[in-house]
N, C-alpha and C positions, 0 to 999 in steps of 0.2 A: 217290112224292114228287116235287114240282114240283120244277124248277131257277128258285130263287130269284134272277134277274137284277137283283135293283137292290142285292143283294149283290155285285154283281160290277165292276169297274172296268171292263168290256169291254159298250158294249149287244150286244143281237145280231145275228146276219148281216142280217134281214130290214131293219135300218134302214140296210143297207151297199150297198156291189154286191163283194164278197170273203168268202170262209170262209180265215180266216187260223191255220196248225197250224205249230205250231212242237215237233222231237221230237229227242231224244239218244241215243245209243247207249249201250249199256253197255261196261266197261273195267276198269272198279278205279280204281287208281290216275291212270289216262290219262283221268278227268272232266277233270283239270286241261286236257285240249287245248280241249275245249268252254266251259271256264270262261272260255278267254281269246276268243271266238270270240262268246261271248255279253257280254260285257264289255265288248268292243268294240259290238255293236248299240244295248247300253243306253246304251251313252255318244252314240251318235249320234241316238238317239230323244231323247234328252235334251238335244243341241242344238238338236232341235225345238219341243220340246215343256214345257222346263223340268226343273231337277233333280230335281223329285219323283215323276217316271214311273219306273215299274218293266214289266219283261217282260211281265209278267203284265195291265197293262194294254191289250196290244196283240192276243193269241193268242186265239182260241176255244176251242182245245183244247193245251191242251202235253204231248206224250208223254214218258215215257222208260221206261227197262229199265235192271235195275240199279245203277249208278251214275249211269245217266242218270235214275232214278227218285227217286234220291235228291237231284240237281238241282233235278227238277220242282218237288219237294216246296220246297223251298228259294225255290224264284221262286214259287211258290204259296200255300203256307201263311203265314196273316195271325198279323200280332204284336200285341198289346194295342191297335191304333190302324188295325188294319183292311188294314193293308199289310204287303205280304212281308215274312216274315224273316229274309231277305237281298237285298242287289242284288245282281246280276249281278258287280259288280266284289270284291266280296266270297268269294267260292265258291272260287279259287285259294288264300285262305289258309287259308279251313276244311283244304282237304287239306292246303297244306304242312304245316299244324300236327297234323294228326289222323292222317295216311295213314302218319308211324312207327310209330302208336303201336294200328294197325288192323291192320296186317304188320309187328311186331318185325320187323326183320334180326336174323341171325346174325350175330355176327364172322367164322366162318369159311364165309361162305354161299357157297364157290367152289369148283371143283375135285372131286375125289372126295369130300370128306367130304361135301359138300354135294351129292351123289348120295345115298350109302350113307343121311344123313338123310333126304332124301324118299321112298327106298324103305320106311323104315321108318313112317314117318309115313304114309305111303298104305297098309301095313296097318292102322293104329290109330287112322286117324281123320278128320279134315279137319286140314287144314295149319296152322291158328288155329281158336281156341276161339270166336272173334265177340262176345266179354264186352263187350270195350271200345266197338267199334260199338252193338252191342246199346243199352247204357247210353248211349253220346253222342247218339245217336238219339232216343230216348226224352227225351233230355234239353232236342233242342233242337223238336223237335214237339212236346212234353207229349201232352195230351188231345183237340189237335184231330184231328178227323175227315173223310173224305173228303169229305163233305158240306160243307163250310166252306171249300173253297180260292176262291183270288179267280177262279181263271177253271176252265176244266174241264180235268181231266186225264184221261191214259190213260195207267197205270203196269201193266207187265206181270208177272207172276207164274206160276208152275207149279206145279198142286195135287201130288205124287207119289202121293196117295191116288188120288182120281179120275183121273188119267192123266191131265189135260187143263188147256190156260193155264188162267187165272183172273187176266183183265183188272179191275183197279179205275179205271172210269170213272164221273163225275158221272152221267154218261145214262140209265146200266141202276140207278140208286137209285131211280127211280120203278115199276119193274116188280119191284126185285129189293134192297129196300131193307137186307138182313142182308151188304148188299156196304158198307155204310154203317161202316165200319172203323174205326180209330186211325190215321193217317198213319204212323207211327212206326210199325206192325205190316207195313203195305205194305211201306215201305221197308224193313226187315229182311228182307221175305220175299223181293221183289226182287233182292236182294245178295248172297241164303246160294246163292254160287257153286260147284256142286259139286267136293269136292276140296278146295276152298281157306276154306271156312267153314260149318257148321253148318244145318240143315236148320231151318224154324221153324215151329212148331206155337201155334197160336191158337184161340180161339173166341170169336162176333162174338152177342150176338142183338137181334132187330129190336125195333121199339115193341110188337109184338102177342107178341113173347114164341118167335119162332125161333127157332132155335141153328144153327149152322153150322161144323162146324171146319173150321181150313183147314190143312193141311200143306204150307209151301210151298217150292220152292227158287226160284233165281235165273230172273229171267225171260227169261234171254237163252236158256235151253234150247227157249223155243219164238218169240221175236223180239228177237233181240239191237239188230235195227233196229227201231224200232216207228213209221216213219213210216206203214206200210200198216195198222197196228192204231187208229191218230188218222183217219186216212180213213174207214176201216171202221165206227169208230163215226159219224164225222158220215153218212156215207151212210145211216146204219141211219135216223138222225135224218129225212131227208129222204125216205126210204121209208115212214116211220112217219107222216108228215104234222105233225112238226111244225112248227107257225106260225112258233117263231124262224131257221129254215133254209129256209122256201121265200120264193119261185119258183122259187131252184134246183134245178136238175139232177143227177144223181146224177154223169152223165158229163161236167156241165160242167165240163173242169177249168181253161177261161179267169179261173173264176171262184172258183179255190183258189189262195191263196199260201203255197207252204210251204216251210220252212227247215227241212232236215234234216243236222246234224250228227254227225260220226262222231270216234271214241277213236283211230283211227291203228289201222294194222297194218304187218307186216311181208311185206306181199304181195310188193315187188320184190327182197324180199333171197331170195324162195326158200328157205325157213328149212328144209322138210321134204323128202323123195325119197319116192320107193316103193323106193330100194334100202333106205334106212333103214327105212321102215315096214315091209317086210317081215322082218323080220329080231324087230317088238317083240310082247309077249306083253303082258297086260293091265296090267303093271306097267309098262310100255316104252310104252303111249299116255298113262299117267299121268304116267310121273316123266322122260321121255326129254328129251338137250337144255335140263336144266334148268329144265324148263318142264311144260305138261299140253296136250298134243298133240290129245289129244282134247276137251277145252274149248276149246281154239281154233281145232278144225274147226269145229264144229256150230256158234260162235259167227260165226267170219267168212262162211261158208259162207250163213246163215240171215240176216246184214245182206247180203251181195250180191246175193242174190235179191232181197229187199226194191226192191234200190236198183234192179235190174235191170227187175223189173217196172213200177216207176213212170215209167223212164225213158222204155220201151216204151210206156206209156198217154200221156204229155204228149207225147212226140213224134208219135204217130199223132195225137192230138187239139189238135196245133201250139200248144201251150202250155209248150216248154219252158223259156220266161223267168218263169214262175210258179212252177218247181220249183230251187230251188238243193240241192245236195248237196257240203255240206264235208268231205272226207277226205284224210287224210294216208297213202298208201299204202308210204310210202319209212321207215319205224323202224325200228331197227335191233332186234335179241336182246333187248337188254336195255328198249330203249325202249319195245319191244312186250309189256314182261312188266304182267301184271294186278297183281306184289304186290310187287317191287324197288322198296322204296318208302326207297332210300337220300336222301343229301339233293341229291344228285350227278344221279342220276336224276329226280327231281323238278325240281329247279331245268331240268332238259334240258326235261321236259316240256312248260313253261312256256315257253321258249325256241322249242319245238317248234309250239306254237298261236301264237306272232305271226309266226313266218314263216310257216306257212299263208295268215295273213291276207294277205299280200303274193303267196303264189302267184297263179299264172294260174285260175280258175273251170274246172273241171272236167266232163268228163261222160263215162260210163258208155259205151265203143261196145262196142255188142249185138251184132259177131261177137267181138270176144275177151276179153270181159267187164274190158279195163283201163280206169281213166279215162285219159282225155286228154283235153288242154287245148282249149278252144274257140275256135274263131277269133275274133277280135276281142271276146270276151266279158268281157276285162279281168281284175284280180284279185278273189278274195275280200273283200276290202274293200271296192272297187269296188260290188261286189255288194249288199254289207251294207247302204251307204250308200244305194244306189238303192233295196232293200228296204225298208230303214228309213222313205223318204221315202213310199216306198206306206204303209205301216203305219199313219205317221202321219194321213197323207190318210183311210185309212180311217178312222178312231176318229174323227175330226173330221167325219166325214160324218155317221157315226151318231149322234155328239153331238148333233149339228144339227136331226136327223130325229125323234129317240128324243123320244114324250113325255114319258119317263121325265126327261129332265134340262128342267130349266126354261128360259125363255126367259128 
C-alpha cells in the first residue's frame, strides 16, 4: 500500500532539507504534562503560520506509547473536514475530564486499607476493568484507520501471544497491510498497562482476506520512549530507497529534528532502595509503596535508554541542537503515580508542564545518566520557540518545492 501524500498536510522530506519526528512517552494520567508542552508549540507555530495549523501539519512521523499513543492519535486522526481531531491546546481537558472516570478513586484510597485493596485486587485482576476508556476511545476515533492519519505515525504495542512489540506505523502498510487497524484498537492496545488495566484482544483482516489476531498490552513493556522506534522506522525508509526520504543519510542526524517529550518521573526523589526491594515477594513489586514497582522499572528504565542512546548518537555526530528531550525528573509519590487521578493531582499535573516550560533545556550526561541543564541553552520554551521557527521554515520550503501544491 502506497503512502498516500497528498492526503497529508506535511509534503515530504525530499522537497525539504529536515526529517522532522516528533514522540511522547507514555504515563496514564501524566499525558497531561506533555499536553501542556505540545500546547505550547501549537500556539507558537500558530503565531507563524496562522490559527488553523495543527501538530500534525509540521511532523513526518509522530510517535507515542501508551498514553503518548493515544495523543498521537488525537493530533493525527482527521475529523469530518480532514483535520485533527483535536489541537493540541485541547488534550489537557480531554484528561481532566475523562482521567476520574478512566481511574475511579476510592474515598478511602490511603493508608492500610488502601494496601490490603491492591493486595487483593492484584490477585483477581487488573486494578480497572478499562470499560470506560475502551468505549470513550472507540467513541472519539470511530472507524478511522491507521491508514487515514494526516501524517505518519509510530504507536507502539506488545503482542503477549508472539512475545514481541507490534509497532503500528503508516510505513510497513505497504509490505504488511493487515497492520492496517482501527485507530481505536491501537490505542486500547497501547494503554492496557499491565496490572492497572486489561489485556486487549483484536482481529484485523487485509483486502485479500488475511486475518491476524493480535493480543496486546501496553507498549511501554517494550518502548515506554518511542523516540528510537520513529527513527527506526524513517531509517528503514531510507534504507529501503524510498524516493520520499532521500538523499538522506541514515546517520545524517544534522538533518533530523526531533522533539522528544517525557510524563515526569520520580527519579530525584529516590522512591525505591534494595533494602526495600529485597525484603518484596511478587505481590511487594506489585502492590509495594502504593504503587507497582515493577511497572515503573521496565517503564523508566526502557525511556532512559532510549533517551541515553540518542544522546550518545547527536553528540558523537554534533548535532545536539537538533535533538531536544523534555523531562521532568523532580515528581514527587503521588505526582509520579500512572492512576491518582484525584482532581488535586491533576490540577498539579498541569501546573507541573508549564513550569517545565520555563525550566532550563536539559541533557542526559552519559557518565551518570542525570539530566542537567546546559549551558547557555536557555529554557524549554526558548527551545520550543526556536523549534517551532525551524518547523515552520521547513513546511514552507517544501510548500514551495512540492509540485504537489500549485503555484
Amino acid at each position: 500500500m502506497e503512502t498516500n501524500y497528498s492526503s497529508l498536510a506535511l509534503e515530504p522530506p525530499i522537497y525539504g532539507n529536515l526529517v522532522t519526528v516528533l514522540s511522547i512517552d507514555g504515563g496514564g494520567i501524566k499525558g497531561i504534562i506533555p499536553g501542556t508542552i505540545l500546547a505550547f508549540l501549537e500556539s507558537e507555530l500558530q503565531l507563524l503560520d496562522g490559527d488553523d495549523v495543527r501538530l500534525a501539519d509540521y511532523f513526518d512521523v509522530v510517535a507515542g506509547t501508551s498514553t503518548g499513543g493515544l495523543v498521537t492519535a488525537m493530533l493525527t486522526a482527521p475529523n469530518e473536514s480532514k483535520r485533527p481531531v483535536y489541537a493540541a491546546k485541547d488534550i489537557n481537558q480531554f484528561y481532566l475530564d475523562n482521567c476520574p472516570k478512566i481511574f475511579p478513586q476510592d474515598s478511602a484510597n490511603i493508608g492500610l486499607l488502601s494496601t490490603i485493596k491492591s493486595f487483593f485486587k492484584s490477585l483477581m485482576g487488573p486494578k480497572y476493568d478499562g470499560k470506560y476508556l475502551q468505549n470513550l476511545i472507540k467513541e472519539e476515533l470511530g472507524e478511522t484507520r491507521l491508514s487515514q492519519t494526516l501524517t505518519n505515525v509510530a504507536i507502539t504495542t506488545f503482542d503477549i501471544k508472539r512475545l514481541q512489540p507490534t509497532i503500528f506505523s503508516n510505513f510497513q502498510l505497504r509490505m504488511n497491510p493487515v497492520l492496517d487497524v482501527r485507530l481505536s484498537d491501537i490505542c486500547i492496545g497501547t494503554s492496557a498497562a499491565p496490572t492497572y488495566l486489561p489485556a486487549y484482544y483484536f482481529q484485523n483482516t487485509d483486502p485479500e482476506g488475511n486475518v491476524r489476531e493480535f493480543n496486546l498490552v501496553d507498549g511501554g513493556v517494550t518502548a515506554n520512549n518511542p523516540t528510537l522506534v520513529a527513527l527506526s522506522e524513517v531509517t528503514k525508509q531510507i534504507n529501503n530507497e524510498n524516493p520520499d526520504f532521500l538523499p538522506t543519510r541514515p546517520l545524517d542526524y544534522a538533518k533530523y529534528l526531533v522533539i522528544s517529550i517525557g510524563t515526569g518521573s520520580a527519579k530525584i526523589q529516590e522512591k525505591y532502595n534494595a533494602e526495600m526491594a529485597a525484603k518484596w515477594g511478587l505481590l511487594g513489586w506489585l502492590t509495594a509503596s502504593d504503587s507497582t514497582p515493577l511497572v515503573e522499572l521496565f517503564t523508566q528504565s526502557s525511556a532512559d535508554m532510549v533517551d541515553y542512546h540518542l544522546s550518545v548518537l547527536f553528540q558523537a555526530l554534533q548535532s545536539e541542537a537538533n535533538y531536544l528531550r523534555i523531562q521532568d525528573e523532580t515528581l514527587d509519590t503521588t505526582e509520579s503515580s500512572t492512576d491518582i487521578a484525584t482532581t488535586e493531582n491533576l490540577d498539579n499535573l498541569v501546573k507541573i508542564g508549564e513550569n517545565l516550560l520555563k525550566k532550563p533545556v536539559s541533557r542526559m550526561n552519559l557518565d551518570t545518566g542525570v539530566s542537567e541543564p546546559v549551558v547557555d541553552g536557555g529554557t524549554n520554551e526558548e527551545a520550543l520557540i526556536r523549534f517551532a521557527k525551524l518547523l515552520s521554515d521547513e513546511r514552507k520550503l517544501r510548500r514551495k518545492i512540492s509540485p504537489n501544491i500549485p503555484s
